[in-house]
C-alpha angles and dihedrals in degrees: 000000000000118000129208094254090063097054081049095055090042090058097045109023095114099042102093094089088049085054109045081043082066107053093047091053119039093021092115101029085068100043083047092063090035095057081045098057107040097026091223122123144192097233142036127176094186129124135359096334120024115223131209132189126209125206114162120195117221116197098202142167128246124043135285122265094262094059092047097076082051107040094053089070119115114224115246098239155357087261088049085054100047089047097051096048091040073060094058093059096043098115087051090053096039077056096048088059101043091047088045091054095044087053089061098085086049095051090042086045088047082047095059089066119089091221096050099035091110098041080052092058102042085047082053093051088050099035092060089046089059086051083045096050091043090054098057111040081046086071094050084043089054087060102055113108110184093094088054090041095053093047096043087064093097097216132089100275100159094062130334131209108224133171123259086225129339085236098068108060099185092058130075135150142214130226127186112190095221088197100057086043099058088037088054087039095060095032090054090036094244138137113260093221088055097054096042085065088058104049096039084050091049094046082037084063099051078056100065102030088058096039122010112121119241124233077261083055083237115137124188091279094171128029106024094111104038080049112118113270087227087057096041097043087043090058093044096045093042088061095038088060084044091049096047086043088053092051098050100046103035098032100024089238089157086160097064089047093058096042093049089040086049097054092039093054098056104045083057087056089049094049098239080149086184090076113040094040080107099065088079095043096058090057093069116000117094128210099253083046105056092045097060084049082052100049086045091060089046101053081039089243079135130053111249099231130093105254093056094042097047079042092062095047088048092055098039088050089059093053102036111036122198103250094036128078116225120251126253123357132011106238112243126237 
């Protein structure tokens, strides 16, 4: 009997290239625009003793610990499996029927010639046997569940930011699961470049807000791990949306923008509230305001839990709206 893991590893299985292309290409876009946003950095050489963070990215095969207790189910039943692998293969199909209904006005224009009038008729009649294939497998398509039940697990599952030991403060890792990507990446209808993006940009932004030095070269150094998940998922996927805004409009990567809008998207439609939080943030929160929300979390000016924090966003929002520019000075930081 198929298992789940397996459906994971059809759908996926090639992405790994697209992956590793990714990261080599677009790695320090992303921690440009993050540096940018956030004004933290992994190194200073500044001052008496210069510091230097480092944060490898690992592009590696399997699933993340989350997926495993998952993945290792068996499917009920020879319909559930064909249901669920018809699933994989619904944008295809949703293609099939889109290219099959924009071929009609050829096929009626080739039927308007003497000599084609016959070919035109026997294209119709397969023509609306493709519609009528798409149609169908697109029911059994709209019944397939993996990609919901991979985006309902309310943990990071695409890629994840660890550290490399609790005892060295000034060290973390990254890991993309290059199989779950390209399984998201066909299930949502993205490219898997693109998503990769997203997820290295929103695991990038666990990095520096972990451990990004200030223009004081102080990090969060206690606290980041005992934070509240709302608080720490909010702050990656805020800049996540920043960083897919910035690449859109200053670099024209529409692609990175669907893919990181489609998954959005849906995990706001499957309630993992962690990660679309932010949503409400982007509406009014600028960048300058939400680092100083952000410095404030990290000296424990602030208390590390959801409602003060949310508190302090409410409150800056008021005060400093998005569109407007504070008075006076700029607090220094």
């Amino acid at each position: 009997m198929a298992t789940i893991k397996q459906l994971i590893e059809q759908a996926g299985g090639t992405a790994k290239e697209s992956v590793e292309t990714a990261k080599t290409r677009y790695l320090e876009q992303v921690r440009g625009v993050l540096r940018d946003l956030t004004r933290l950095k992994f190194s200073d050489r500044q001052g008496v003793e210069s510091q230097h963070t480092s944060v490898p990215i690992r592009v590696v095969a399997g699933l993340p610990q989350p997926l495993e207790s998952m993945a290792s189910e068996e499917l009920p039943s020879g319909e559930r499996w064909g249901i669920e692998t018809i699933g994989l293969w619904a944008q295809d199909i949703k293609s099939l029927h889109g290219v099959a209904e924009r071929l009609k006005p050829l096929i009626a224009t080739l039927g308007q010639v003497p000599e084609w009038k016959d070919r035109a008729n026997d294209y119709t009649h397969k023509l609306h046997g493709a519609t009528m294939l798409a149609e169908d497998l697109g029911e059994y398509a709209a019944k397939a569940e993996l990609l919901k039940r991979i985006t309902q697990i309310n943990q990071d599952i695409l890629g994840v930011y660890m550290p490399t030991a609790r005892l060295i403060p000034d060290k973390g890792q990254i890991e993309l699961y290059w199989v779950v990507i390209g399984a998201v990446a066909r299930l949502l209808g993205v490219d898997a470049e693109a998503l990769t993006v997203v997820v290295m940009a929103h695991e990038l932004a666990h990095a520096y807000t972990h451990l990004g030095l200030d223009s004081n070269s102080n990090r969060w150094e206690d606290g980041f791990w005992e934070c509240n998940r709302g608080i720490l998922e909010g702050l990656a996927q805020y800049y996540t949306h920043m960083t897919a805004t910035a690449l859109k409009e200053e670099r024209g990567y529409d692609r990175v923008w669907d893919a990181y809008d489609q998954l959005t998207q849906l995990q706001k439609t499957n309630g993992t509230k962690i990660y679309v939080n932010h949503l409400d943030w982007v509406k009014t929160i600028s960048p300058e305001v939400m680092r100083q929300g952000l410095l404030d979390l990290r000296r424990g000016h602030i208390p590390p839990h959801f409602g003060n924090f949310e508190d302090f966003l409410k409150m800056s929002a008021d005060r400093y709206p998005l569109n407007s520019k504070p008075a006076g000075r700029r607090r220094q930081v």
